[in-house]
N, C-alpha and C positions, 0 to 999 in steps of 0.2 A: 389650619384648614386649607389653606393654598396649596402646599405639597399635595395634598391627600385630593384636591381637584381638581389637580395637573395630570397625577397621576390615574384619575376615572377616564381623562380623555383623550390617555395616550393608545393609539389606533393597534396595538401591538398585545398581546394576549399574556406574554411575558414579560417583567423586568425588562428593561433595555440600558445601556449607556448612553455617552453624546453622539455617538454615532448609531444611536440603533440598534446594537451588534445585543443579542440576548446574553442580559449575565446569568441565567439559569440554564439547565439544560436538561428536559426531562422527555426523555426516547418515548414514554409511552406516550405523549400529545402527539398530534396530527396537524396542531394551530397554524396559520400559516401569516406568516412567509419563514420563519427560523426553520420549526419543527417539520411540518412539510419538505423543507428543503433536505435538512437532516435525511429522511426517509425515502425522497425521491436518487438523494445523492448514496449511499450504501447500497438503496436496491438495484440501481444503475449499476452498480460496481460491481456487487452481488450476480448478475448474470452475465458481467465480461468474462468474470472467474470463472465462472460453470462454464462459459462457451470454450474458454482456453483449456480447462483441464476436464473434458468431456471424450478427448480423445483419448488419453492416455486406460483409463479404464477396460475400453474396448481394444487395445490393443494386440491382445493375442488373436481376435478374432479378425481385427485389418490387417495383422501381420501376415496369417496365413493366406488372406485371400488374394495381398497382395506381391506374395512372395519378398517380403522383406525383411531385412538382414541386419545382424544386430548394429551395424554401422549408420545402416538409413534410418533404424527408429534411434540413436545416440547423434545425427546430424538435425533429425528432425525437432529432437529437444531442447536442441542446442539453438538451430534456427528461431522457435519460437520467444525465446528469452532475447534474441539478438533482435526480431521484432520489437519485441517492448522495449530496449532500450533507443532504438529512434525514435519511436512516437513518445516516449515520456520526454526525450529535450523537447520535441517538438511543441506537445500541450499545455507545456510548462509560456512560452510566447503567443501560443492560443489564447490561453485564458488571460492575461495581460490584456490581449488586443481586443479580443470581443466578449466575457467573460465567460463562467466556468459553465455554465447552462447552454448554451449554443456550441459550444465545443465539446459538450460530452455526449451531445444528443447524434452532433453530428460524425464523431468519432464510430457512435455505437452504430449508426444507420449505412456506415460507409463497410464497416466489419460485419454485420450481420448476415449479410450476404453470403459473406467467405465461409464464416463454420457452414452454412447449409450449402456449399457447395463441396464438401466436403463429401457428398452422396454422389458425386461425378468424378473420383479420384478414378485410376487406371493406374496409374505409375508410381513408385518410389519418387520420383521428380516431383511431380504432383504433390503426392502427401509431403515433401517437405516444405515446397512453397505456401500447403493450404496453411500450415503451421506457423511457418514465417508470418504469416499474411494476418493471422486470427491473436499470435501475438500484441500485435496491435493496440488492441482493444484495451488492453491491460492499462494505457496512456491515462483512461477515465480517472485511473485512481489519482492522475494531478491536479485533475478536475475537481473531484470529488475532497481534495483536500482546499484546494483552492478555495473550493463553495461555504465550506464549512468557517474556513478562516474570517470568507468573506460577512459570515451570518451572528459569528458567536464573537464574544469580549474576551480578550486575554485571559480572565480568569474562568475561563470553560472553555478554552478554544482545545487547549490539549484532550480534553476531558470527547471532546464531539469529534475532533481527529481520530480518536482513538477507536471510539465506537463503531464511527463510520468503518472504518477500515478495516475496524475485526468481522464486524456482520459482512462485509462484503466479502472479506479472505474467507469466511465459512462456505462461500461458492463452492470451492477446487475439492473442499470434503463432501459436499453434497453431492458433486457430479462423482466422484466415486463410487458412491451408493447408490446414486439413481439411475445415472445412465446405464450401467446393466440391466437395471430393472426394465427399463424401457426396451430395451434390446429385447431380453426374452418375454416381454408383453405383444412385442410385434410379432413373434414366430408364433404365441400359443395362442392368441387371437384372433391374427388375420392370416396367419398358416403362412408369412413370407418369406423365403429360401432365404438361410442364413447370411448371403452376399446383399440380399436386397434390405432384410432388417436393419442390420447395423451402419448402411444408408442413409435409411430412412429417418434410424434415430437422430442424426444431425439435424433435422428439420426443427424439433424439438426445440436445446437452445439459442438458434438461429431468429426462429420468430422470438420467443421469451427475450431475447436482448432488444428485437425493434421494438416490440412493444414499451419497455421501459422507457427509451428514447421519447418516444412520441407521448409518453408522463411527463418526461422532464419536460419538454416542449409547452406542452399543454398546460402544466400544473405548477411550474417552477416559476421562478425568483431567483435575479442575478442576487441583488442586495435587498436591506430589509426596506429601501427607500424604492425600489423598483429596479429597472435595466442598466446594466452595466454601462451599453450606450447612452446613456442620460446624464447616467454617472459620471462619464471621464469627458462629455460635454460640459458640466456644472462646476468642476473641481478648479479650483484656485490652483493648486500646485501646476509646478510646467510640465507641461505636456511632452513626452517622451517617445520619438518613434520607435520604430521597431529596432533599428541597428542601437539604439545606443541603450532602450531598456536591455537588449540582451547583452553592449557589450558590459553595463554597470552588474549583472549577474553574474557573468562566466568572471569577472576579475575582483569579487568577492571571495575571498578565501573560506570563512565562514562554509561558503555553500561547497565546497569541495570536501571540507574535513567533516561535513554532514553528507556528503555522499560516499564517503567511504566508512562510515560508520553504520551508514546504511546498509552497505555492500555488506558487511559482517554479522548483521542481526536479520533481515529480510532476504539477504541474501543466504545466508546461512538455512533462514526457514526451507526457501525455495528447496536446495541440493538437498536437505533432509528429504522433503520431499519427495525427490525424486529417487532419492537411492534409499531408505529405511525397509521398506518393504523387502525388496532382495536382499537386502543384510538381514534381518531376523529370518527369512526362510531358508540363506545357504548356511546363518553359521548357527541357529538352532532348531533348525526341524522345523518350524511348525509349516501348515497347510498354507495355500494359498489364499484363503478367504481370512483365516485369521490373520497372514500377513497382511493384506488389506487392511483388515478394522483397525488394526496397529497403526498404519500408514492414515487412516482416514481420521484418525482421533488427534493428532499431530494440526493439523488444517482445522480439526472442529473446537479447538480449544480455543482458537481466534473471538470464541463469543464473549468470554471473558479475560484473556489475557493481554491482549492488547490496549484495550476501553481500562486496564488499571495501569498499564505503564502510560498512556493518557491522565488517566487520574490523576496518580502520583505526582508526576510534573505538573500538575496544575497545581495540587499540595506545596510538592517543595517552593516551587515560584510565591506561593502566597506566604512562603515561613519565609524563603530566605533570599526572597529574588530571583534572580538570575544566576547566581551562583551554587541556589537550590538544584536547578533543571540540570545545570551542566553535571554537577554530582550524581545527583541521580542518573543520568545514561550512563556516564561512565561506571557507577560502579552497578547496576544492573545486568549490565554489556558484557562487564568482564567477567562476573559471577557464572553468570550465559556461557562464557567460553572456558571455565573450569568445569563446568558440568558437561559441557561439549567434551574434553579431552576425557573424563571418568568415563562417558556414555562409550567410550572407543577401549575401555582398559574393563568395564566389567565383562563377568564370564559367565554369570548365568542370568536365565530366560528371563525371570520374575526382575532380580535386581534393574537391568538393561529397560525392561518396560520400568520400570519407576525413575530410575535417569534417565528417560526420555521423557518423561509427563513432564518432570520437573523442570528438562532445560526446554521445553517447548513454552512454558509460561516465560520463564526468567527472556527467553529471546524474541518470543514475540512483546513483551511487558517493551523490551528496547527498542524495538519498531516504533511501539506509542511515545515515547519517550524522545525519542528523534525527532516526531513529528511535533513534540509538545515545543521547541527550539525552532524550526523553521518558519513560525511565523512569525519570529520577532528580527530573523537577519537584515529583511531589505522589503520596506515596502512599494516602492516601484518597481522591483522586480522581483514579487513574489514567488510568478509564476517560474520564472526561471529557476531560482532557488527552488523552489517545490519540482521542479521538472528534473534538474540537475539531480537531488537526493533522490526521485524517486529510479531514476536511470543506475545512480550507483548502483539501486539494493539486483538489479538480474544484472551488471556489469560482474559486481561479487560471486554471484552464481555461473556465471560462464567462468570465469576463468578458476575458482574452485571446482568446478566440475571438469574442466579443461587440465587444472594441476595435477589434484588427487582421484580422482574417481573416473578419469579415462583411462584404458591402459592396467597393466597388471606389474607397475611400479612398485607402489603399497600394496597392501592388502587391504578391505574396508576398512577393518579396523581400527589399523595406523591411520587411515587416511580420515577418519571422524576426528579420532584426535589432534591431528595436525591443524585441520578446520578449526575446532577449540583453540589451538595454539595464535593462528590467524586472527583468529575473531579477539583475542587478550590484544596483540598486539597493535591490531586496527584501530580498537579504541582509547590509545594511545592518545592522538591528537587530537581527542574532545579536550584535553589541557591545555592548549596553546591559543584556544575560542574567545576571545577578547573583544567586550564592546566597549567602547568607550565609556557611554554612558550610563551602565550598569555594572560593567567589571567583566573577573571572568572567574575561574574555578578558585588560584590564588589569589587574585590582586582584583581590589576592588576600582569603582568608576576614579576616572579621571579627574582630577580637580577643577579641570575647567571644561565642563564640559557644551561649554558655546563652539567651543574647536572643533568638538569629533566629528567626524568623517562624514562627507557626503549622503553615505545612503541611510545615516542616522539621522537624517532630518528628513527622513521617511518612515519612521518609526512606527509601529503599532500602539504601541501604550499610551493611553489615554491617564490622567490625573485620577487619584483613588481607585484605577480598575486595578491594579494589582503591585505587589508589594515590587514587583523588578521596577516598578517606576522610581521607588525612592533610592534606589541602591546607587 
């Protein structure tokens, strides 16, 4: 009878651990402080993406009014992913210092400005820097992993990483299809000349991203115990300033061969992205609206293929440890990048759309899978380690896009497949991932593990929350 009247008057709506952290995880609650957070942190995220890839849709119609050239809109693309790679190191020591609710909020309210200034461009100059600028925003997503690490138990932490971050990546597909609509809503509604609609329409997700912010604000939860500042007042462990939690981050290895892993599965997504569309309409005919829906179904698969390579690593962690999780990325990752190289060698229409459904699961599935592995590198410096991975995955995308897809070196083609070739080899050094106190792909934990290293006696796993504890 005692458990059973412990557990009437625990203040939490879920299951929890010794720390609070929810060991269930169920999207459709709203309960708060887990589930609330859950939903305020994806939706958050959910309209950084809309705001960043709001542009690209309308682009034949900025192109022309702006007289711009296919340089300025390939500088402009380029720009915007080199945005998000400063603000993801940055969020990544945000969320550390004052936690992941106050730097996502403030992140979004500091960006939101910029896509709806986006109705004041004039220049090529201009539109590169709005992009630059609106990039940014994308930083939430280390927030938003942050938040999640910060709310769920190792054994669901992959599982709510995943989700989160698939609903959110369904943003960049949404804005595909909507923001057109919006565009020709303003001409056939309020009759405004084709230079002032597609203005206007920036207004759009400019407000919809403050909005969110000013939820998180209102409605959020650093931890399941309260504010993050209470938090790192309370905590027994030593208190860590800013230079030295980031230098114990950047001189983790761990977080380096998880950003380059990133680089090849999120990164890979992104340049699909960007270039799928004009590869099925130059090398097989079809329309431009169908090349679209092709291009936009790539981004909407995120609602379920990420939230399972989440899953998954929650799976293999509770079969097989930690040498579960690292199995599973590597071989999902590389799977991802065989199917990458076939997706560049088939020759008809039909087959090409079905290797690409396929490798859109298998490589976003690795995204979740990544993320299932970063909360267990370094607990004092999460953020970092989550900042650093998430910077890899557009670091991968500029310079694959920079390698194969600038320039008329390759042909698309070759150049998907070389991408697949890249992506096999990147995932290479999830082998060499080693913790002491759990092992690693080959070679299991240490025998003595009172020795291991520093930032393992910042460890995430708690006793009975999951099987990488016993390993």
């Amino acid at each position: 009878m005692e458990p059973q009247s412990l557990k009437l008057q625990s203040p939490f709506s879920l299951p929890v651990d010794s720390d609070n952290k929810a060991t269930e995880f169920r999207p459709l609650q709203i309960s708060s402080p887990h589930m609330r957070a859950f939903h305020l942190a994806w939706l958050s995220l959910f309209s950084c993406f809309f705001s960043t890839f709001s542009i690209p849709p309308l682009l034949p119609i900025i192109r022309d009014d702006l007289k711009l050239t296919e340089t300025d809109i390939g500088n402009a693309g380029i720009a915007s992913f080199v945005g998000s790679i400063f603000s993801r190191l940055a969020m990544g020591p945000a969320c550390d210092l004052m936690g992941p609710r106050l730097a996502s909020a403030t992140l979004s309210l500091v960006t939101a400005p910029i896509i709806m200034s986006a109705s004041l461009v004039t220049s090529p100059t201009c539109f590169i820097l709005i992009r630059f600028g609106v990039g940014f925003s994308l930083a939430n997503f280390v927030a938003s992993q942050f938040w999640m690490t910060s709310m769920f138990s190792p054994s669901v932490v992959g599982l709510a990483n995943g989700v989160s971050a698939g609903w959110a990546n369904m943003g960049a597909g949404v804005a595909q299809l909507v923001m057109p609509q919006i565009y020709h809503l303003l001409i056939s509604l309020l009759d405004l000349p084709v230079s002032t609609a597609w203005r206007v329409s920036f207004l759009i997700p400019g407000l919809f991203q403050a909005v969110t912010a000013i939820m998180v604000l209102a409605y959020g939860q650093d931890l399941p115990s309260g504010s993050y500042k209470d938090f790192r007042k309370a905590i027994k462990t030593p208190k860590d300033d800013f230079s030295e939690m980031l230098y114990n981050g950047l001189t983790n290895y761990r977080g380096w061969i998880l950003a380059l892993t990133y680089g090849y599965c999120f990164g890979s997504e992104l340049t699909t992205d960007n270039i799928i569309a004009q590869y099925f309409y130059d090398r097989f005919g079809v329309n431009l609206q169908v090349a679209g829906m092709i291009a936009a179904s790539v981004g909407l698969a995120n609602l379920f293929s990420r939230p399972m390579g989440g899953a998954l690593s929650d799976k293999m962690g509770r079969s097989f440890g930690m040498r579960g999780r690292l199995w599973g990325l590597w071989l999902v990752q590389t799977v991802a990048g065989l199917l990458c190289v076939l997706l560049g060698r088939v020759n008809s229409l039909w087959g090409s759309i079905a290797v690409l459904c396929i490798f859109s699961v298998f490589v976003q599935a690795s995204s979740g899978l990544t993320f299932g592995v970063v909360p267990f590198v370094s607990k004092r410096s999460l953020g970092v380690i989550a900042g650093m991975t998430g910077s890899g995955g557009t670091v991968g995308a500029v310079v694959t896009q920079m390698l194969l897809f600038s320039g008329s070196r390759f042909s698309t083609q070759t150049s998907i497949s070389l991408m697949g070739l890249m992506m096999i080899i990147c995932t290479l050094p999830v082998t060499f991932i080693y913790f002491p106190r759990w092992g690693g792909m080959f070679f299991g934990p240490c025998c003595n593990t009172s020795s291991s290293s520093p930032e393992e006696d910042y460890h995430l796993l708690h006793s009975g929350s999951d099987k990488t504890e016993s390993l």
